[in-house]
VEXDREN-2710 file (C-alpha; in Angstrom, 1 decimal):
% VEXDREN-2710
k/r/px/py/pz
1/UNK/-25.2/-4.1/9.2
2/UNK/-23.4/-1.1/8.1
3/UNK/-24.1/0.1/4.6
4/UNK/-20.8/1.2/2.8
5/UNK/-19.4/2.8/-0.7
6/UNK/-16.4/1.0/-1.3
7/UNK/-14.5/2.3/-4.4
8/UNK/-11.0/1.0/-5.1
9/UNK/-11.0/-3.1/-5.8
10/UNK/-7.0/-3.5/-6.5
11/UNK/-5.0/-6.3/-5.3
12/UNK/-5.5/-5.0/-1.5
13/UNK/-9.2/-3.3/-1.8
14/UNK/-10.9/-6.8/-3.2
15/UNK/-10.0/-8.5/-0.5
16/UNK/-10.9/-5.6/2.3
17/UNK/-14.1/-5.5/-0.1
18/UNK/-14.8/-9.1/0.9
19/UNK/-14.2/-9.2/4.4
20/UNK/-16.8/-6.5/4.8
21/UNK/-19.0/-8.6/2.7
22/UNK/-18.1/-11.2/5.2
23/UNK/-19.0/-9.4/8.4
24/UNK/-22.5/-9.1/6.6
25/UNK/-22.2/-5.4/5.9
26/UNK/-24.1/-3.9/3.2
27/UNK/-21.1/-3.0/0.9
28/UNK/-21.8/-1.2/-3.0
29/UNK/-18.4/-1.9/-4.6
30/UNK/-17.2/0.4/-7.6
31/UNK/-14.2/0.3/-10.1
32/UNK/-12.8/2.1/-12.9
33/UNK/-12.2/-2.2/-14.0
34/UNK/-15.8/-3.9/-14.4
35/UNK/-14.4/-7.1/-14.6
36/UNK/-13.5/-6.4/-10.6
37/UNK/-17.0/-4.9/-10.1
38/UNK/-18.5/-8.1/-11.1
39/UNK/-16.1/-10.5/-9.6
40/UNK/-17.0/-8.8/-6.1
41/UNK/-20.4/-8.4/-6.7
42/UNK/-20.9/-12.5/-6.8
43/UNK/-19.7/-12.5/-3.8
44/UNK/-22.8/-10.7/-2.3
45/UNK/-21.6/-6.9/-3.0
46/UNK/-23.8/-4.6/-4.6
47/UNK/-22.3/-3.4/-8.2
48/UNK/-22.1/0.2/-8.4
49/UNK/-21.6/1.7/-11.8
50/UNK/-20.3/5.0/-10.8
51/UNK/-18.9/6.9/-7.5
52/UNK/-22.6/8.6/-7.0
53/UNK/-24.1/5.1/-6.8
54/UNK/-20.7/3.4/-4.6
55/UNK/-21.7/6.8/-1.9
56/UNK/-26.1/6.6/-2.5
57/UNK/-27.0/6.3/0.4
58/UNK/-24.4/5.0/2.6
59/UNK/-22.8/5.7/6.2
60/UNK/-19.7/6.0/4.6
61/UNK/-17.0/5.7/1.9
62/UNK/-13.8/3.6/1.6
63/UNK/-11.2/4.9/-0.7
64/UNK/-8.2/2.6/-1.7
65/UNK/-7.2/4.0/-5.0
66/UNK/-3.5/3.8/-6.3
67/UNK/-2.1/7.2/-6.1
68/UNK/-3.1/11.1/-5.0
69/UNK/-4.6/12.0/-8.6
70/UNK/-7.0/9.1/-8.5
71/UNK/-8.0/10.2/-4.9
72/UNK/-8.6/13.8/-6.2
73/UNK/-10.4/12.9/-9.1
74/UNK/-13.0/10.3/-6.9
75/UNK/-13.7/13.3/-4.1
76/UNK/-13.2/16.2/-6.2
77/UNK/-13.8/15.6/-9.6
78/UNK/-17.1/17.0/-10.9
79/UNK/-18.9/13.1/-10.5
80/UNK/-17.2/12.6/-6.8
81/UNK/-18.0/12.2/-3.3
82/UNK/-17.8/16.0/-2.9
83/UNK/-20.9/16.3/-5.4
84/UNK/-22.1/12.8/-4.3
85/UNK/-21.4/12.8/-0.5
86/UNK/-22.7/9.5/1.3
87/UNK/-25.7/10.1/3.8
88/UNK/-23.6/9.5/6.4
89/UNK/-20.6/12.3/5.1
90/UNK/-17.7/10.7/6.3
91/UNK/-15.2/9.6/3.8
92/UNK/-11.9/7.2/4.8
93/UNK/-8.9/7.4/2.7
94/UNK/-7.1/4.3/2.9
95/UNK/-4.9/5.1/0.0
96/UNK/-1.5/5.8/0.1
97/UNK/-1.0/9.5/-1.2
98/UNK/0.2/12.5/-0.8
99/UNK/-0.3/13.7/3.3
100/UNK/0.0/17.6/1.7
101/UNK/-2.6/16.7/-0.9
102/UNK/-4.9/14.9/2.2
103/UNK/-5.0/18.0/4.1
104/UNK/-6.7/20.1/0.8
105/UNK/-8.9/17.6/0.2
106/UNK/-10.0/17.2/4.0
107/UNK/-10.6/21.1/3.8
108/UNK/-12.7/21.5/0.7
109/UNK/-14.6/18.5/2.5
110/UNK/-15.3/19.9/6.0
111/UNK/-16.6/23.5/4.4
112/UNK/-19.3/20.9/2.8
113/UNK/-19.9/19.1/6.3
114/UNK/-18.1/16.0/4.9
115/UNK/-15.7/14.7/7.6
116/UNK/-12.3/12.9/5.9
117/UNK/-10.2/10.4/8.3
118/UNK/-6.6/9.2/5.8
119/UNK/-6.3/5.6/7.0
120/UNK/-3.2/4.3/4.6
121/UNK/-2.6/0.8/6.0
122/UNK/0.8/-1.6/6.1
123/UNK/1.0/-5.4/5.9
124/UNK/0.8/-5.7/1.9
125/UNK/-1.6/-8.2/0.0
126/UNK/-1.2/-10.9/2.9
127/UNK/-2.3/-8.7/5.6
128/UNK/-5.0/-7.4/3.5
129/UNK/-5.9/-11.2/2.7
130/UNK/-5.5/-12.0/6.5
131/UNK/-7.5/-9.2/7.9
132/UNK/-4.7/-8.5/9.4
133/UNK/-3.7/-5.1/8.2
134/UNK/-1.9/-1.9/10.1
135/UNK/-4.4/1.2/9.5
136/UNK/-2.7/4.6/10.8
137/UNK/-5.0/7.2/11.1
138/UNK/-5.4/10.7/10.8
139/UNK/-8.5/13.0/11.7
140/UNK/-11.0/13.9/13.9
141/UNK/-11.7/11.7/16.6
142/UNK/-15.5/11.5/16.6
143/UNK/-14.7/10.3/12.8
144/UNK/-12.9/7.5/13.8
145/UNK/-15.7/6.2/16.4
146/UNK/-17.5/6.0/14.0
147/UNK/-15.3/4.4/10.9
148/UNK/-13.7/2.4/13.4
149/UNK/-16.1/-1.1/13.7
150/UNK/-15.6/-1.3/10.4
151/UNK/-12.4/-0.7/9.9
152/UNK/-11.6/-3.5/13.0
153/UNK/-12.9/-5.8/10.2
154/UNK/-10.1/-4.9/7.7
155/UNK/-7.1/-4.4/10.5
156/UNK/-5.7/-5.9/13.9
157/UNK/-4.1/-2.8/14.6
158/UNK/-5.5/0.4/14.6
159/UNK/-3.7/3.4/16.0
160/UNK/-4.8/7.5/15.7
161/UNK/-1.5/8.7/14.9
162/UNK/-2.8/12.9/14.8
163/UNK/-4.4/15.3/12.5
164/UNK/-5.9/14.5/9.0
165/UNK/-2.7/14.0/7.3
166/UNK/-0.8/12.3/9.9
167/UNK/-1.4/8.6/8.6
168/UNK/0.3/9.7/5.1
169/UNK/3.0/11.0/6.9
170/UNK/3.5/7.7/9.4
171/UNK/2.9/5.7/6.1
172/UNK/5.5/7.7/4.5
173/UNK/8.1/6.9/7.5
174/UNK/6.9/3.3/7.3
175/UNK/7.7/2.5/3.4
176/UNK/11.5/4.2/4.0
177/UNK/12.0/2.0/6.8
178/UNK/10.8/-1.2/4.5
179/UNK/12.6/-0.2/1.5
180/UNK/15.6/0.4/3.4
181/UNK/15.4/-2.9/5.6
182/UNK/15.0/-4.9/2.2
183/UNK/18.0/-3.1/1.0
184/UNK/20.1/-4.1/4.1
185/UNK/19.0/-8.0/3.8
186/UNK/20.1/-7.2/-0.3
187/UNK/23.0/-6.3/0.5
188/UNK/23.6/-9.1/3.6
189/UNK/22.8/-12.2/1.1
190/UNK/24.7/-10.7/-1.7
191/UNK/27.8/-10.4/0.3
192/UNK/27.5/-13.8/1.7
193/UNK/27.0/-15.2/-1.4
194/UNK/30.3/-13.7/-2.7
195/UNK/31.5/-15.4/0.3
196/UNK/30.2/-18.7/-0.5
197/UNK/27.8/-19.3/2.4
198/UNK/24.7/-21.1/2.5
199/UNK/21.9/-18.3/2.4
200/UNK/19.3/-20.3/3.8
201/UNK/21.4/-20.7/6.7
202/UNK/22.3/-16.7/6.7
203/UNK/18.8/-16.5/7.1
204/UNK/18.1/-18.5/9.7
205/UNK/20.6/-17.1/11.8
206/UNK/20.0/-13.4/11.0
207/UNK/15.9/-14.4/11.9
208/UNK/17.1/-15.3/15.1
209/UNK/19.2/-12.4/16.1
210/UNK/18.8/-8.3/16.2
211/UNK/18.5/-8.1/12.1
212/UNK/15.2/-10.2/12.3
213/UNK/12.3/-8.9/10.6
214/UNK/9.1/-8.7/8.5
215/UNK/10.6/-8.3/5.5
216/UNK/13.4/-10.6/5.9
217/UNK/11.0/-13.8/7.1
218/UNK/8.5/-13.1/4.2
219/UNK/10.7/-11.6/1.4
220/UNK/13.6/-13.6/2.3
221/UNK/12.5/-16.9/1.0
222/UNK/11.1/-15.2/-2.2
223/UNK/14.2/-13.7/-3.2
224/UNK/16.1/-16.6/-2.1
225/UNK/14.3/-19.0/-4.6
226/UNK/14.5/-16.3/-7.1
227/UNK/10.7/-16.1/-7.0
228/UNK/9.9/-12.5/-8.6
229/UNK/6.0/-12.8/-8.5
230/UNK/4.2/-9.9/-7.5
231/UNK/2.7/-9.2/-4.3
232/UNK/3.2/-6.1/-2.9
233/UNK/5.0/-4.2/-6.5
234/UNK/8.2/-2.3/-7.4
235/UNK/6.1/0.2/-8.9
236/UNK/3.9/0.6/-5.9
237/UNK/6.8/1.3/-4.0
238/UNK/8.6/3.5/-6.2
239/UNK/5.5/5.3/-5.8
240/UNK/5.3/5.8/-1.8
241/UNK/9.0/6.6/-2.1
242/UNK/8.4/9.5/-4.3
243/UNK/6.0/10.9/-1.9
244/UNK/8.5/10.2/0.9
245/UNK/10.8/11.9/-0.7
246/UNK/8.3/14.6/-1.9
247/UNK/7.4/15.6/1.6
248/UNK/11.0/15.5/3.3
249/UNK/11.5/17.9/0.3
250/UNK/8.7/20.4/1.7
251/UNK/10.1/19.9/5.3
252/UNK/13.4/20.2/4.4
253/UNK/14.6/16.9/5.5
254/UNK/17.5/15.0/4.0
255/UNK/16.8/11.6/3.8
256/UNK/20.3/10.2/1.9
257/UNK/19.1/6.6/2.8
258/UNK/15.9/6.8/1.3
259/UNK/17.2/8.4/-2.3
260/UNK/19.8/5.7/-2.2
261/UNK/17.2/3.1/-1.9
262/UNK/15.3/5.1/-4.6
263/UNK/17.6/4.3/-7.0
264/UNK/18.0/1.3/-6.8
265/UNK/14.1/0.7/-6.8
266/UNK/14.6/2.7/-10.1
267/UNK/17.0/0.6/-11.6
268/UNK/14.9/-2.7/-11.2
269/UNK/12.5/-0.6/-12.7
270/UNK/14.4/0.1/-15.7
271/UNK/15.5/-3.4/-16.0
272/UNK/11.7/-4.2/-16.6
273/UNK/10.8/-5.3/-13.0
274/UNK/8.1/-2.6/-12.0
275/UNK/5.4/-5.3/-12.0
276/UNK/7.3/-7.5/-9.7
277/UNK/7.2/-8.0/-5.9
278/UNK/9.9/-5.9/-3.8
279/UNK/11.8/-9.0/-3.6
280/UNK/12.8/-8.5/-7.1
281/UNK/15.4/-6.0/-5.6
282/UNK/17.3/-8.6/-5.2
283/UNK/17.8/-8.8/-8.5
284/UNK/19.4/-5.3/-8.7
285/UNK/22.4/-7.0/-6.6
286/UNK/22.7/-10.0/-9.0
287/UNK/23.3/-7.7/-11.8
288/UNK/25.5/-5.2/-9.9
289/UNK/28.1/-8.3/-8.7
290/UNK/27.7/-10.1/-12.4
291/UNK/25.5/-12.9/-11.1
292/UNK/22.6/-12.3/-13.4
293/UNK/21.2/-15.1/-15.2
294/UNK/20.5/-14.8/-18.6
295/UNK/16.4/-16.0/-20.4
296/UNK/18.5/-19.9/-20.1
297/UNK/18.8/-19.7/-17.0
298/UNK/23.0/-19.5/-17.1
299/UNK/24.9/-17.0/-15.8
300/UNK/26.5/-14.5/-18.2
301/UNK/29.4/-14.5/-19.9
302/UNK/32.4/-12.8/-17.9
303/UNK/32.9/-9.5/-18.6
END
């Protein structure tokens, strides 16, 4: 048994929470949400109230937080893990944030003998659900011998990708490569449509070919029975875009594909669909060729 301060108990963190629970580690579960606290904590977690009593005592820390100022404010903010380090002093990011502001953090925790792997992981709320996760991960190797029995519980694939910092930055080319992809399949079923085919039959025949993927056998059914309903949110990733975007900005890389795909994650945004699952993209293509249904459920007037 492993004794760990998990803080972070989202869509994706309650259910790494419980698998750790599961494995029959010792895990002391903190939230900004009580509600989540308490759900977690009748499952056999240990309530903590605050981020000193998530870290007292343990071997280590789990972060999944929902964005780079939440991460700051947990390990650098006057009640964090930099003022409350857990006995063991190793802290794992498995956020999704800024790699630039993973690096700073890392530093201000090393000169305090605190050791920081970033471990952002891909495979959405399913994976998370499934144990089943990707974790890509950045930092001292000694670090991850350590983290990694635990994280093996969360993940079936677990890859040291470099430096602290790396697994932000393979994160980063990971979401532009999903956003992109769901894009593309967009774009496929709206053009078919147009064209009259069946799109369940599109499908199948793209699954079986070189334009097969992820998002296409789990998102395509979604957005093919118009099913909206959040998994894995528009918001969330309008968010890793941004810092996609943000670090091919400091690099100096143009990424045209990537700010095309921004916008149009913007525009579903702005049509009220942050809360919604990616699939809800889709949507951005029925209003774009006039196929939008109105609250009745019938298509719009033509314009």
């Amino acid at each position: 048994m492993t004794s760990i301060g998990f803080i972070g108990l989202g869509v994706m963190g309650r259910e790494m929470a419980r698998h750790l629970v599961r494995a029959g580690h010792r895990v002391q579960a903190h939230d900004a949400r009580p509600e989540a606290v308490d759900e977690i904590a009748r499952e056999g977690a240990v309530a903590a109230h605050s981020v000193a009593e998530a870290a007292e005592g343990a071997e280590l820390v789990i972060t999944m937080l929902p964005d780079t100022p939440q991460v700051e404010e947990v390990v650098l903010g006057p009640a964090g893990l930099l003022a409350h380090p857990p006995a063991g002093r190793l802290l794992v990011d498995m956020s999704t944030i800024s790699p630039t502001a993973t690096r700073r953090m890392a530093a201000e925790l090393a000169r305090a003998g605190i050791v920081m792997l970033d471990a952002p992981v891909s495979g959405g709320p399913s994976g998370a659900k499934g144990a089943k996760l990707s974790v890509m991960i950045g930092g001292p190797e000694d670090g991850l011998a350590r983290a990694r029995p635990v994280l093996e519980v969360m993940g079936s694939t677990l890859v040291h990708v470099g430096e602290v910092g790396a697994g932000q930055t393979v994160k980063a080319c990971n979401q532009l490569v999903c956003a992109m992809n769901l894009q593309a399949i967009c774009e496929a079923l709206a053009l078919g449509r147009a064209a009259g085919l069946d799109l369940d039959k599109l499908r199948d025949v793209l699954l079986g070919g070189a334009a097969s993927s992820w998002m296409l056998q789990n998102l395509g059914p979604l957005m093919l029975a118009k099913d909206a309903s959040a998994g894995f949110r528009i918001d969330l990733k309008l968010k890793d875009l941004r810092l996609a975007g943000e670090l091919a900005f400091e690099l100096g890389v143009p990424l045209p594909g990537t700010a095309l795909a921004t916008s149009l994650y913007l525009e579903a945004r702005a049509h009220g669909e942050g809360a919604n699952g990616n699939q809800a993209l889709f949507r951005v293509y029925d209003r774009l060729s006039n196929q939008a249904e109105e609250p009745s459920g019938q298509p719009p007037p033509a314009r």
